[in-house]
VEXDREN-2710 file (C-alpha; in Angstrom, 1 decimal):
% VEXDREN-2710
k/r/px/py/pz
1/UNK/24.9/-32.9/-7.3
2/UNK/27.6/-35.0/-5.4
3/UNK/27.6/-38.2/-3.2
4/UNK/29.8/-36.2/-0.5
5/UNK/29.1/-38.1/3.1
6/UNK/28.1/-35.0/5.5
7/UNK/24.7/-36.7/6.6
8/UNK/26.3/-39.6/7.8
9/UNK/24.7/-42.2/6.3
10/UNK/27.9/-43.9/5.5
11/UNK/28.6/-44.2/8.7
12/UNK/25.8/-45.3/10.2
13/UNK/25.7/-47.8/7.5
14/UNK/28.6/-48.4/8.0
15/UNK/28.5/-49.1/11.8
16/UNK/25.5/-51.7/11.1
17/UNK/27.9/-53.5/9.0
18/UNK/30.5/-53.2/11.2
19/UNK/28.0/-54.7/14.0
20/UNK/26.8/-57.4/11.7
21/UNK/29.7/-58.4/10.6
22/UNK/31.4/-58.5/13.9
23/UNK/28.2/-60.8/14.9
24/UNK/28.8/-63.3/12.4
25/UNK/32.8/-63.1/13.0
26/UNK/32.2/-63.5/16.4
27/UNK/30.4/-66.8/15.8
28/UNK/33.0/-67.6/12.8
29/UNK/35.5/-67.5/15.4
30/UNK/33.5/-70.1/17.9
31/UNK/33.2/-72.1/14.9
32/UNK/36.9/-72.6/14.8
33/UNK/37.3/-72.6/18.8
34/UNK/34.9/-75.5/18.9
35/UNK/36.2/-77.2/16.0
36/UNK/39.9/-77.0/17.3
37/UNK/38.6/-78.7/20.8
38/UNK/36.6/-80.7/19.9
39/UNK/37.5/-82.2/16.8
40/UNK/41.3/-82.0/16.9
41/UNK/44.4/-80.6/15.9
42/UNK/44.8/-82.3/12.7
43/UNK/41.0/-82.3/12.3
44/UNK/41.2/-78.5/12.5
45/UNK/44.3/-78.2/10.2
46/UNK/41.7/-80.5/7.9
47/UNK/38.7/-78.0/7.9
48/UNK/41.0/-75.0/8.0
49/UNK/42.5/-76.7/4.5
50/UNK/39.4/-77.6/2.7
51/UNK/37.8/-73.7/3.7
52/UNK/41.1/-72.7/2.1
53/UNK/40.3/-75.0/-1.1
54/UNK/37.0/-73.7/-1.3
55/UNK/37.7/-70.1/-1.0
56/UNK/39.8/-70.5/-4.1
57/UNK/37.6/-73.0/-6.1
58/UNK/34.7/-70.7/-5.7
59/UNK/36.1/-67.5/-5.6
60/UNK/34.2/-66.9/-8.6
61/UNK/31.1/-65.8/-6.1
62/UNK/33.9/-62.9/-5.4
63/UNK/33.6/-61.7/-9.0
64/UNK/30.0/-62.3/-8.7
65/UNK/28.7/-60.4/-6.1
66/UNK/30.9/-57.5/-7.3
67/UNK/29.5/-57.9/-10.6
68/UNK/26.2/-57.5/-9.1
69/UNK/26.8/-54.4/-6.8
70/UNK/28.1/-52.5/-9.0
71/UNK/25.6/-53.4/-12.2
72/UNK/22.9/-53.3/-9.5
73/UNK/23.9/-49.6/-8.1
74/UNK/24.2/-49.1/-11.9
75/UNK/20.4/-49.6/-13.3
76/UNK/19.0/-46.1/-12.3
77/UNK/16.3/-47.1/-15.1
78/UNK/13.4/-49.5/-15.3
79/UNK/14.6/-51.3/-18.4
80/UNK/18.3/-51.8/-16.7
81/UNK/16.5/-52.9/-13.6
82/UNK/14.7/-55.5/-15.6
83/UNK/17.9/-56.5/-17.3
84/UNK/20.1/-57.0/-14.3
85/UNK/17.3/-59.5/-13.1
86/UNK/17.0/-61.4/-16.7
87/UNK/20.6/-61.7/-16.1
88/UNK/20.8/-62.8/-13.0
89/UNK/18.2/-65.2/-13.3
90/UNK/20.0/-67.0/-16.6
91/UNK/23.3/-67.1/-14.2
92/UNK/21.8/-68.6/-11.3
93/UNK/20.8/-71.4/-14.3
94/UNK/24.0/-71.6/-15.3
95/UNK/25.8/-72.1/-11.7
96/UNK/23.4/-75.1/-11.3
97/UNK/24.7/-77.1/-14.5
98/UNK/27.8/-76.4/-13.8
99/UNK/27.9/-77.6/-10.8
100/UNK/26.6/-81.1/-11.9
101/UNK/29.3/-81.4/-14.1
102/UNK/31.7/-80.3/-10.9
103/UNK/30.2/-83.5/-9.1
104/UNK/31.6/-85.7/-11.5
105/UNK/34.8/-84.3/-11.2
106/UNK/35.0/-84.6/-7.9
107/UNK/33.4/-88.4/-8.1
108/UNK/36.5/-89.0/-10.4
109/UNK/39.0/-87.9/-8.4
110/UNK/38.1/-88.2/-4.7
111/UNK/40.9/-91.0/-4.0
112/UNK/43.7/-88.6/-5.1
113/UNK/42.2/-85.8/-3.5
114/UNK/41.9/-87.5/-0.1
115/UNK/45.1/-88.5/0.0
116/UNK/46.9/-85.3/-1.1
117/UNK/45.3/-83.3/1.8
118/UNK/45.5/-86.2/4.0
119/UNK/41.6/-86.1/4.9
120/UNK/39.8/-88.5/7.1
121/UNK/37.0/-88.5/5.2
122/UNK/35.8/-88.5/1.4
123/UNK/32.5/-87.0/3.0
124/UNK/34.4/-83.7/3.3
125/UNK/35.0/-83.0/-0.2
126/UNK/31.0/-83.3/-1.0
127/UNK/30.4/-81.0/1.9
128/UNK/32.6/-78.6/0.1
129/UNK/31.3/-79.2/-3.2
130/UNK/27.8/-78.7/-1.6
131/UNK/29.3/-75.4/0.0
132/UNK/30.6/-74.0/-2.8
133/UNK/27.6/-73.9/-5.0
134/UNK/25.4/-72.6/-2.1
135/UNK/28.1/-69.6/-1.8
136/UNK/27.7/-69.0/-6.0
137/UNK/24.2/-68.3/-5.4
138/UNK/24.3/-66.4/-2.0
139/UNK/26.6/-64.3/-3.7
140/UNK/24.4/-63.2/-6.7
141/UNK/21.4/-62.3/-3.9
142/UNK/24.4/-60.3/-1.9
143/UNK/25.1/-58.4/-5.0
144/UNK/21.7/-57.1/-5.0
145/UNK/20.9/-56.4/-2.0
146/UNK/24.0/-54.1/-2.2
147/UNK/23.8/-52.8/-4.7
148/UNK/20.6/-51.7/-4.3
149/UNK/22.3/-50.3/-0.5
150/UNK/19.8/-52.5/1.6
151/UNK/22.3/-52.6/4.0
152/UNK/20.2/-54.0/6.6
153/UNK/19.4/-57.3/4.5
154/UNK/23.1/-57.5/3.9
155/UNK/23.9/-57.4/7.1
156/UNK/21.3/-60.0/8.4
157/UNK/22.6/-62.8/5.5
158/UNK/26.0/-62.1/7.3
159/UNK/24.6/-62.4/10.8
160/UNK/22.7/-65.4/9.3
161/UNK/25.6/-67.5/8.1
162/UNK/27.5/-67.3/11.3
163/UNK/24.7/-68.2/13.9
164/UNK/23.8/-70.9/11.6
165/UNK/27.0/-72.1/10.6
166/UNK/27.6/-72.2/14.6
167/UNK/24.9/-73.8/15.7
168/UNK/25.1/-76.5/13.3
169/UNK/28.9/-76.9/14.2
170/UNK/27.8/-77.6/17.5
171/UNK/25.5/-80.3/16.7
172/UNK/27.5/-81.9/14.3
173/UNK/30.9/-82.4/16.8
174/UNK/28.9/-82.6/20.2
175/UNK/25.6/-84.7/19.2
176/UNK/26.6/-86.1/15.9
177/UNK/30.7/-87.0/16.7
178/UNK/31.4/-85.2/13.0
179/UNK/35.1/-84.1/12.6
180/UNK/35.8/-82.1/9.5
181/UNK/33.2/-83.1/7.6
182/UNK/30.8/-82.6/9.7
183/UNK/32.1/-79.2/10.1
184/UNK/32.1/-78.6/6.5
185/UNK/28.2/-79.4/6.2
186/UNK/27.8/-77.5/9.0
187/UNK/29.1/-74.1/6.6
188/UNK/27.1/-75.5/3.9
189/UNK/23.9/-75.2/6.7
190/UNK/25.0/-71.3/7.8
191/UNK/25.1/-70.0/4.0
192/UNK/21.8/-71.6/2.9
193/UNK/20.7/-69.2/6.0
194/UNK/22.4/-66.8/4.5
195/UNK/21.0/-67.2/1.1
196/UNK/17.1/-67.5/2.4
197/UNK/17.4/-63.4/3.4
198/UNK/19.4/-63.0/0.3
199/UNK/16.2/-64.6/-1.5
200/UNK/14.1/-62.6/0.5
201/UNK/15.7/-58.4/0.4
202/UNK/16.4/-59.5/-3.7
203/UNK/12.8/-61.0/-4.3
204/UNK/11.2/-57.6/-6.1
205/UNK/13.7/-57.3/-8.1
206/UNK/14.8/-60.9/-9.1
207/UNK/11.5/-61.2/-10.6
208/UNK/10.8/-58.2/-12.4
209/UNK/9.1/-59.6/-15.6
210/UNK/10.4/-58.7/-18.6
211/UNK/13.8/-57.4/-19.8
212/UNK/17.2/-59.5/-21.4
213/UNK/20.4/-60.7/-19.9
214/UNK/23.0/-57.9/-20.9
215/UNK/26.1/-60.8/-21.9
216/UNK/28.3/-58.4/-23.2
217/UNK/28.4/-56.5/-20.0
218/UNK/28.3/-59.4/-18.2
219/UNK/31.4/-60.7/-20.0
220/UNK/33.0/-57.6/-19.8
221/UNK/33.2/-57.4/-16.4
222/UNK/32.5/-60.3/-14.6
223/UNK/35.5/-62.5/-16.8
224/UNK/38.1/-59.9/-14.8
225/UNK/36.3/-59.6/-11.4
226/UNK/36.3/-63.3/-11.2
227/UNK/40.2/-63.5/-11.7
228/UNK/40.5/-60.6/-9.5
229/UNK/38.5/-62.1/-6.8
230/UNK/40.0/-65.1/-7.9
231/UNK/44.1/-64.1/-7.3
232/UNK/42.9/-62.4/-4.0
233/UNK/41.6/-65.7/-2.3
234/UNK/45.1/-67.1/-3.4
235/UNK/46.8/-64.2/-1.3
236/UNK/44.2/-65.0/1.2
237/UNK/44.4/-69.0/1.6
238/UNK/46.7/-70.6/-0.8
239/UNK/49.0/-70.6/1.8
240/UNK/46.8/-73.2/4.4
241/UNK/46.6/-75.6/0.9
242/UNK/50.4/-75.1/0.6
243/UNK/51.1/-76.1/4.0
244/UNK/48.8/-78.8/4.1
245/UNK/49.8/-80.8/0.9
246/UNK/53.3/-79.8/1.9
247/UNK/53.6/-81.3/5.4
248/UNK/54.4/-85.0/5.0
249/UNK/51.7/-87.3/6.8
250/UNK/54.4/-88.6/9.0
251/UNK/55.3/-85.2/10.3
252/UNK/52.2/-83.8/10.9
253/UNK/52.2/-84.2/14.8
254/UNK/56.0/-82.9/14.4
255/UNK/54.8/-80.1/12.2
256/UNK/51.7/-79.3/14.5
257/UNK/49.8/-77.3/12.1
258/UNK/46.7/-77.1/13.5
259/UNK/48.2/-75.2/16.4
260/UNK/51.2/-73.2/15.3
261/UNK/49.8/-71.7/11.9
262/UNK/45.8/-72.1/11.4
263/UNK/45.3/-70.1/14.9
264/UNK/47.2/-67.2/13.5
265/UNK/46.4/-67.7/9.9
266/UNK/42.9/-67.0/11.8
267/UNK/43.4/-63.9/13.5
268/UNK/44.4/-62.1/10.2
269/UNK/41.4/-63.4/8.2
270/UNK/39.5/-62.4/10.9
271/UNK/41.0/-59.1/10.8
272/UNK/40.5/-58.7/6.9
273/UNK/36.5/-59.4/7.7
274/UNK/36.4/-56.5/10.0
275/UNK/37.1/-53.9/7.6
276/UNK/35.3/-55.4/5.0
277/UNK/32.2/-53.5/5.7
278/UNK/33.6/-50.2/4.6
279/UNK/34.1/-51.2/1.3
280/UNK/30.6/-53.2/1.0
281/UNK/29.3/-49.8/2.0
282/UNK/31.1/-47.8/-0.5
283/UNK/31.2/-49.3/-3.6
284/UNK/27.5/-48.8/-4.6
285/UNK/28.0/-44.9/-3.8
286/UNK/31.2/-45.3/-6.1
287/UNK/29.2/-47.4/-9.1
288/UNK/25.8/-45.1/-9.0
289/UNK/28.3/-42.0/-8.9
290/UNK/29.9/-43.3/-11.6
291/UNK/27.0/-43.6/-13.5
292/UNK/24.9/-40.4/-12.7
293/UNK/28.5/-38.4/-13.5
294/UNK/27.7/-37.3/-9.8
295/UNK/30.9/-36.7/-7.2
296/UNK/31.9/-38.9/-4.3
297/UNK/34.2/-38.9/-1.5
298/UNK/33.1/-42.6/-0.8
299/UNK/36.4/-43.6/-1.6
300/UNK/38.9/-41.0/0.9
301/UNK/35.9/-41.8/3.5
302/UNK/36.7/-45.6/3.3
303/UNK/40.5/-45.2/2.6
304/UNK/40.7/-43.2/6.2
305/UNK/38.4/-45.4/8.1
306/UNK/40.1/-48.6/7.0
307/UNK/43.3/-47.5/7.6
308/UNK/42.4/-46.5/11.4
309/UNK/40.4/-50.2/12.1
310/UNK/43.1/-52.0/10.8
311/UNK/46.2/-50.0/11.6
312/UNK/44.8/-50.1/15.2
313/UNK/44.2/-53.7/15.4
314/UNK/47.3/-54.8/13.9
315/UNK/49.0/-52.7/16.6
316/UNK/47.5/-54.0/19.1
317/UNK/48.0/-57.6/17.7
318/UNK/51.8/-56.2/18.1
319/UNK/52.0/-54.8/21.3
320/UNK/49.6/-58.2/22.9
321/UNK/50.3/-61.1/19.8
322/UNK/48.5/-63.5/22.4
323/UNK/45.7/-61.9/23.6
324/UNK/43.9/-62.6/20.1
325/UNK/44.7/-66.2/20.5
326/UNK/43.6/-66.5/23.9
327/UNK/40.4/-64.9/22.8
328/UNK/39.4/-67.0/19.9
329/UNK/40.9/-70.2/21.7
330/UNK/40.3/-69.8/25.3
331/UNK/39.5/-73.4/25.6
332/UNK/42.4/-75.0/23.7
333/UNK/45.7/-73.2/24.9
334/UNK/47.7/-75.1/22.5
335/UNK/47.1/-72.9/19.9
336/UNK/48.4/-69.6/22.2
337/UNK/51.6/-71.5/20.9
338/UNK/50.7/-69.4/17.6
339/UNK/51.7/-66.2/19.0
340/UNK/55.0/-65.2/17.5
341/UNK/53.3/-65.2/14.2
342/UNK/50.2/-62.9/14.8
343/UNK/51.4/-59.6/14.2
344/UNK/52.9/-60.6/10.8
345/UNK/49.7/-61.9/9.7
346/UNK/47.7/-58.7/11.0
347/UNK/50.2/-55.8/9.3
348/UNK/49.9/-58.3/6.1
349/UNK/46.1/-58.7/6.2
350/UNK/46.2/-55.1/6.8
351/UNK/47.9/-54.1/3.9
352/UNK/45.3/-56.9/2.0
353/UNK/42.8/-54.5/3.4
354/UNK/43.8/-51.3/2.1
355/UNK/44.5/-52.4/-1.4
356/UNK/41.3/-54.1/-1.2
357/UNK/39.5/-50.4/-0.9
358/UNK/41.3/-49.1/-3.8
359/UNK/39.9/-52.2/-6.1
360/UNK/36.4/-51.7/-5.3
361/UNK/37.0/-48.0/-6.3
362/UNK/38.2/-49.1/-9.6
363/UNK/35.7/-51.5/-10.1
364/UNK/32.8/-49.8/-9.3
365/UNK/34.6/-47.1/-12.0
366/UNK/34.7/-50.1/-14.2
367/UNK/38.3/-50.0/-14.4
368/UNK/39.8/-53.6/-15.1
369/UNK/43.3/-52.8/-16.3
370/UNK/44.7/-53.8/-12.6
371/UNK/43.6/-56.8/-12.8
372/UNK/46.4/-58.2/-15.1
373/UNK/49.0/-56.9/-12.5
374/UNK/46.6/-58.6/-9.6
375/UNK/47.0/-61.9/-11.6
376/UNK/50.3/-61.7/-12.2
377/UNK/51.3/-61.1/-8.4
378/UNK/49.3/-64.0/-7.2
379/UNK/50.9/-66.5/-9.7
380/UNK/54.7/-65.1/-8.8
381/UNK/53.9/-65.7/-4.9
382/UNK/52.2/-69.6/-5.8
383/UNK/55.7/-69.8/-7.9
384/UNK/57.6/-68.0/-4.7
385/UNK/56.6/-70.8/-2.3
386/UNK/56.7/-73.6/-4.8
387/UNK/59.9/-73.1/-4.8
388/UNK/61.1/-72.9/-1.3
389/UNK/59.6/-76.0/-0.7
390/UNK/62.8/-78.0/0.2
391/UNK/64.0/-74.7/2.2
392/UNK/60.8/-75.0/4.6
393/UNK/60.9/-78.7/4.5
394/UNK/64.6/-78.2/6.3
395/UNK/63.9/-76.1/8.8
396/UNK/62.2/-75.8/12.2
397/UNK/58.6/-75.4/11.7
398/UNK/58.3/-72.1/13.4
399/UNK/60.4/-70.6/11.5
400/UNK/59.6/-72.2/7.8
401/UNK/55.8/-70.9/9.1
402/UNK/57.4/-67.4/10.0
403/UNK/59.0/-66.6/6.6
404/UNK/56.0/-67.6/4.8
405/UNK/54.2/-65.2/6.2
406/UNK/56.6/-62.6/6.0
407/UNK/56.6/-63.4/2.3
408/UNK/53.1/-63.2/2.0
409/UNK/53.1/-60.1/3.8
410/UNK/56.3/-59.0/1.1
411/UNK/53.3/-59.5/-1.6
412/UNK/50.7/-57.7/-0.2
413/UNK/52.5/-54.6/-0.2
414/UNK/53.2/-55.1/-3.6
415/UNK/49.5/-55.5/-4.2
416/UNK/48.6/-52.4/-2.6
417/UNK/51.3/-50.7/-4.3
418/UNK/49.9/-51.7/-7.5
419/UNK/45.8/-50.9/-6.8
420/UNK/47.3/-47.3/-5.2
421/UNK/48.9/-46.7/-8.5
422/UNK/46.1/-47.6/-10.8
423/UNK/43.2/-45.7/-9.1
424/UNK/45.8/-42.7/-8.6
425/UNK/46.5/-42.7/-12.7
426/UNK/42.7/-44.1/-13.3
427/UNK/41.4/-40.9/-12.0
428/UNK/44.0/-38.4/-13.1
429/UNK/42.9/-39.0/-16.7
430/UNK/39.4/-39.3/-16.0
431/UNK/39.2/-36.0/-14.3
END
């Protein structure tokens, strides 16, 4: 038997995640339009910093909802069915401790960290606390569900996070007067959304009685998907946390942040979102392939369609760099200002894309060995802009902001150079 695609169920699975994650992009994006009017510039440059600092701090939930997919997709038996939920249920223990002890780190060093990223508010770094953990959790229910291809679940908990995390945005800066904190809680109110239909597609099997955590595959393979997961949040927002401790607090209005680099900075994540349902889609077809020793083309299937979504909408970013801009900001034409950096953000984010297909097909093979090259690449490019601190602090702003993202862009082709080659050589000597 093989896992070929001529039914079309990847695609129409496909095209629901597409739809739902467009959906919950869509109100992503108001999120950021609202909190950019309404809040501020250096507001938004605020929230836009601390999502960064959270994305790295919990990009554990990265590793973990990959962890879960593919050990999900995995259990074609009772027993390992039973073991996957013994295991996630010890995990989901062992976020919540850590977590406590988290609090008191943050407790002991909320002065410092309020003034290195210049925040208003004390308040926010709780709300990201608070965020985090709920994202550790929804991550473990997302893993199921995928890996168990309830696609439709999956694509609800993403539709869920961004109505709710919308809707609570607006009540917090129009009825409440929140700035970035109140933003921040507002996330934390989207994902526990989110993590109620997680709850609710992973309830049969979450509670399976019987069975034992498997902590030597666990180890195995969650210890490198974290760091993976881990060093690609870095390539994905180490660079607003740069810019932001950076900037002296006396040249922020000079530096305008909030509306020369977050608007763009926003296009390409958004543009990074988009494809990301082809690879949800595919891995479990990869992982359960993997273990029946059945055939797939899941992974030429994804390859193509990824590269047409986000070669397309990076030439189009191209051709119209402002049109984006004056989508996702149509209320605030500040941040059109943003426009000369847009298309190097989407041909980087697309090339994050691309090699972001080729490491779910290695680890849903259970192939780790990239991972040491992923790490490495994401501590040169920290070390890269580290040291061209006093270079950027010298010059304009635009163009300081313009060679950091050609830099980044520099590394991203590096990084799918390096995932091309492993899963190229991976399954040459497999076959």
């Amino acid at each position: 038997m093989s896992d070929t695609i001529p039914k079309g169920s990847f695609f129409r699975q496909s095209a629901w995640m597409i739809l739902a994650t467009v959906a919950s992009g869509m109100a992503m994006m108001l999120v950021h339009t609202l909190v950019s009017k309404l809040a501020g510039e250096a507001a938004f440059a605020e929230f836009r910093a601390l999502l960064s600092t959270f994305y790295v701090i919990a990009a554990a939930s990265g590793g973990l909802w990959t962890f879960f997919a593919q050990q999900t997709a995995a259990a074609v038996t009772p027993e390992q069915r039973r073991n996957v939920a013994a295991t996630a249920r010890n995990v989901l223990a062992a976020i919540a401790g850590l977590w406590v002890l988290l609090a008191g780190a943050v407790w002991l060093a909320q002065d410092w960290l309020t003034e290195l990223w210049k925040l208003s508010n004390p308040a926010s770094l709780w709300a990201t606390w608070a965020l985090g953990f709920a994202t550790l959790y929804t991550a473990v229910m997302r893993g199921l569900v995928q890996g168990r291809q309830q696609f439709f679940e999956l694509g609800w908990m993403a539709i869920f996070d961004g109505i709710g995390r919308l809707t609570a945005v607006w009540v917090a800066l129009t009825l409440l007067g929140g700035l970035a904190a109140g933003a921040m809680t507002a996330a934390v109110v989207g994902t526990l959304m989110a993590l109620s239909m997680g709850l609710w597609g992973a309830r049969t099997l979450l509670w399976e009685k019987g069975g034992r955590p498997n902590w030597g595959p666990w180890l195995r393979g969650f210890i490198p998907l974290a760091g993976s997961a881990a060093a690609l949040q870095l390539f994905q927002q180490y660079d607003q946390i740069f810019w932001q401790a950076l900037i002296p607090r006396a040249q922020i209005d000079t530096w305008k942040l909030g509306a020369l680099y977050m608007p763009a900075q926003s296009i390409g994540f958004a543009l990074t979102q988009f494809t990301a349902p082809l690879a949800l889609v595919m891995m479990p077809r990869l992982s359960r392939s993997a273990a029946t020793g059945e055939k797939s083309d899941a992974l030429r299937v994804g390859l193509l369609a990824t590269a047409i979504l986000s070669g397309t909408a990076a030439l189009a970013c191209t051709l119209l760099p402002a049109l984006p801009l004056q989508v996702m900001f149509f209320n605030n034409p500040k941040n059109w200002a943003a426009a000369p950096l847009v298309p190097w953000f989407a041909w980087a984010m697309s090339l994050f894309a691309l090699a972001n297909v080729f490491l779910n097909d290695l680890f849903a093979r259970r192939r780790f060995a990239v991972v040491a090259g992923v790490l490495a690449l994401s501590g040169i490019y920290i070390l890269a802009l580290q040291a061209l601190r006093p270079w950027f602090l010298a010059q304009e702003p635009m163009i300081a902001f313009r060679s950091g993202v050609q830099l980044l862009l520099g590394f991203n082709a590096a990084l799918l150079a390096t995932a091309a080659g492993f899963s190229r050589f991976t399954r040459k000597t497999s076959a």
